[in-house]
C-alpha positions as CSV (number, residue, x, y, z in Angstrom):
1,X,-4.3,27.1,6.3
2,X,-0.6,27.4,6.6
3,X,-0.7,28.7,9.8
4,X,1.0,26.5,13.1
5,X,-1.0,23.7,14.3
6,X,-1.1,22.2,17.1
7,X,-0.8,18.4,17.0
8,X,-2.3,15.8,20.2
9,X,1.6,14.5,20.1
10,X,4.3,16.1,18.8
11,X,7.7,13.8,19.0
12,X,11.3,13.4,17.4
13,X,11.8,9.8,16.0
14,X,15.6,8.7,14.4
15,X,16.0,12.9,13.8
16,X,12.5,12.8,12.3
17,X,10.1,15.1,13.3
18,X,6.8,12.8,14.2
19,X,3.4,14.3,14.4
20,X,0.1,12.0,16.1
21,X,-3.3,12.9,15.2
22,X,-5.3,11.1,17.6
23,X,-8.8,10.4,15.8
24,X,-11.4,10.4,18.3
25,X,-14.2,12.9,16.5
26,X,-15.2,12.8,13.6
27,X,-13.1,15.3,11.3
28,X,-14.1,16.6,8.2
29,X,-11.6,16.3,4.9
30,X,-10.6,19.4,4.3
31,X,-9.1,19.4,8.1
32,X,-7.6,16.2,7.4
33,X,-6.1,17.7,4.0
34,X,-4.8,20.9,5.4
35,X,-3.3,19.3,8.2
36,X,-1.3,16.8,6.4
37,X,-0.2,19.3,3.5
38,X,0.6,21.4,6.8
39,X,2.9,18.7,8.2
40,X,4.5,18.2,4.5
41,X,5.2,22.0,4.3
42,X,6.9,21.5,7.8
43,X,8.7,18.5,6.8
44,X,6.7,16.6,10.0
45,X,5.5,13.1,9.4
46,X,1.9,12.7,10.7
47,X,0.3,9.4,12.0
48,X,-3.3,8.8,12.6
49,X,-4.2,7.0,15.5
50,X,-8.1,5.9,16.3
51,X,-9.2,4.1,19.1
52,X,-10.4,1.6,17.0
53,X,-11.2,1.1,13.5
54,X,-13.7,-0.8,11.5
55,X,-12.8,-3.1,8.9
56,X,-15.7,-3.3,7.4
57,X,-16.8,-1.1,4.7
58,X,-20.1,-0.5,5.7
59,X,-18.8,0.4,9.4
60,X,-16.2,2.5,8.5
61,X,-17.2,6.2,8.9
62,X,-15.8,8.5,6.7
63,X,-13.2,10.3,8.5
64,X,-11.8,6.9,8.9
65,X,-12.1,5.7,5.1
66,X,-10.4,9.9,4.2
67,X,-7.4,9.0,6.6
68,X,-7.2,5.2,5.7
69,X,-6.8,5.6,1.8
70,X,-4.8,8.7,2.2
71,X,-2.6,6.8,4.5
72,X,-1.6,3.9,1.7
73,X,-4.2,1.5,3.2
74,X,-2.8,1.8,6.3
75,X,-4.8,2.7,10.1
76,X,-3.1,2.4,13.3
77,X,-5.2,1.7,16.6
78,X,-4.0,2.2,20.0
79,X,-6.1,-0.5,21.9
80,X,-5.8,-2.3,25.3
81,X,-3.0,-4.8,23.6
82,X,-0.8,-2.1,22.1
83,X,-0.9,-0.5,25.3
84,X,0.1,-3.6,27.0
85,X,2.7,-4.6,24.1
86,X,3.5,-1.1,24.9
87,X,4.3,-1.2,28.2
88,X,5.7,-4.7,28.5
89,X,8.5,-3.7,25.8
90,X,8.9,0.0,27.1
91,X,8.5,1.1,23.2
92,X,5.2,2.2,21.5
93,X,3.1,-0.2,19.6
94,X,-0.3,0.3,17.5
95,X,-2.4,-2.5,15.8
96,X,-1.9,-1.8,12.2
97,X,-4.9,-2.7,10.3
98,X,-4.4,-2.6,6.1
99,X,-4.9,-4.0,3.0
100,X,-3.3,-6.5,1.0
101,X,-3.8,-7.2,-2.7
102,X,-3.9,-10.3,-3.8
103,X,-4.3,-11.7,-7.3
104,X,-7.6,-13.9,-8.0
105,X,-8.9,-14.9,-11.1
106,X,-6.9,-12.1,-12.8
107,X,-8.6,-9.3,-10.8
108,X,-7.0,-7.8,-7.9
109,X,-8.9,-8.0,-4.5
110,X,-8.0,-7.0,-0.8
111,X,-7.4,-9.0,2.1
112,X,-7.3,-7.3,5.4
113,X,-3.8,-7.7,7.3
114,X,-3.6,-7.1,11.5
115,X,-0.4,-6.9,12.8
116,X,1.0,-5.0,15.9
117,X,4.3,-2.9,15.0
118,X,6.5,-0.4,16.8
119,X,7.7,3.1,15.4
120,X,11.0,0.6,14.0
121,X,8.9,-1.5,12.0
122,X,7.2,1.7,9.9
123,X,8.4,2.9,6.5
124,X,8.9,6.6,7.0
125,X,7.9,8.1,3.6
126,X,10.4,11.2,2.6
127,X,9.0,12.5,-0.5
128,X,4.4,12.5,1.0
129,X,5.9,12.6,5.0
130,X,3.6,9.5,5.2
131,X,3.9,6.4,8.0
132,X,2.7,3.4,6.9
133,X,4.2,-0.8,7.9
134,X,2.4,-2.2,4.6
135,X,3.6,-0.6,1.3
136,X,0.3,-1.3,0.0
137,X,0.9,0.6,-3.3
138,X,4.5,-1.1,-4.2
139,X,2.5,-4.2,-3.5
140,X,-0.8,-3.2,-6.4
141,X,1.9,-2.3,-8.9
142,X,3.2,-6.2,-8.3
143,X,0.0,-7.5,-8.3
144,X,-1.0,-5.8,-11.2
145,X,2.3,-7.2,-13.3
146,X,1.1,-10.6,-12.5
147,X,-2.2,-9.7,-13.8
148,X,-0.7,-8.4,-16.7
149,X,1.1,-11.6,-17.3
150,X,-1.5,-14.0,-17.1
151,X,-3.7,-12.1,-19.0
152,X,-1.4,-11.9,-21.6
153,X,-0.5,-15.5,-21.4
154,X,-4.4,-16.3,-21.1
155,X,-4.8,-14.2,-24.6
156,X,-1.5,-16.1,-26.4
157,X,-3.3,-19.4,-25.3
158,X,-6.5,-18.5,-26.5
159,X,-5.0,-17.4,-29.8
160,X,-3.0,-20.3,-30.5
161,X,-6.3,-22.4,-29.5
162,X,-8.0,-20.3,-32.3
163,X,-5.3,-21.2,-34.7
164,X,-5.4,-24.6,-34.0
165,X,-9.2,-25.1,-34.3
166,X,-9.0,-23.0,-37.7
167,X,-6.2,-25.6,-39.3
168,X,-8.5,-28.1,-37.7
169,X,-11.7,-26.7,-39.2
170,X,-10.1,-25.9,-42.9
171,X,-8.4,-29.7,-42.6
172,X,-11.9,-31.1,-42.1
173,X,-13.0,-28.8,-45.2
174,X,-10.5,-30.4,-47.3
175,X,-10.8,-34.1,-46.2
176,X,-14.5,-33.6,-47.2
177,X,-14.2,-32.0,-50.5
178,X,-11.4,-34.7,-50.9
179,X,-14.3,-37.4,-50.8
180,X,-16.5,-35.8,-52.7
């Protein structure tokens, strides 16, 4: 599996070798896998580009879900406005489509993010040779620290609460034993 392959795109980007996968058919995983430990080997960063791509769970098929969580929530489309965005600017631009956690009722849950971006805008991973433009993992570990912290707090406030309605409880005890 080590052997050369031969990407849709193959580009140099700020001294960076640049890879695109253009994801048209479906693809099974253990392409997708060798090909990105490929590109690692080979020190080549690989973006996945579909022509479009569901957002919706149920819609996605699988190939799509493989790349999008291998890709740190991130999928970049090349539609008819990222062409024109494209063109109009002279530079390329993809619709990046990803995830963003958010904290509600101490849970962490995932609102979906659209934004179009050019090759200047992406975080250019050095140690997984991964493009993303949403740091969707730095952003969980965040999310989970406020978590964290409002549990906790939530636990010292029930605690004290317990306290309180103990002293309360064994102060009624008294006062009644007092009138007895």
């Amino acid at each position: 599996y080590l052997e050369w392959k031969k990407p849709d795109i193959t580009s140099v980007f700020k001294e960076k070798k640049l890879v695109f996968e253009i994801q048209l058919a479906t693809t099974f995983l253990d392409v997708i896998c060798e090909r990105q430990h490929f590109y690692k080997e080979n020190q080549s960063f690989i973006i996945w580009v579909f022509k479009n791509f569901e957002i919706e769970a149920d819609k996605q098929r699988f190939t799509q879900k493989d790349i999008f969580y291998s890709n740190n929530r991130n999928a970049f489309v090349l539609d008819e406005e990222s062409i024109r965005l494209s063109n109009l600017h002279n530079d390329l631009f993809l619709l990046c489509q990803y995830q963003k956690p958010i904290e509600l009722n101490e849970k962490i849950i995932y609102e979906w993010e659209s934004k179009y971006v050019n090759l200047s805008d992406l975080i250019f991973d050095e140690e997984n040779y991964k493009v993303y433009y949403f740091d969707v993992s730095q952003a969980e570990n965040e999310i989970v620290e406020i978590v964290e912290r409002k549990i906790a707090k939530r636990k010292e406030t029930e605690k004290i609460l317990k306290a309180e309605q103990e002293k309360l409880r064994l102060q009624e005890i008294e006062d009644w034993e007092e009138e007895q």
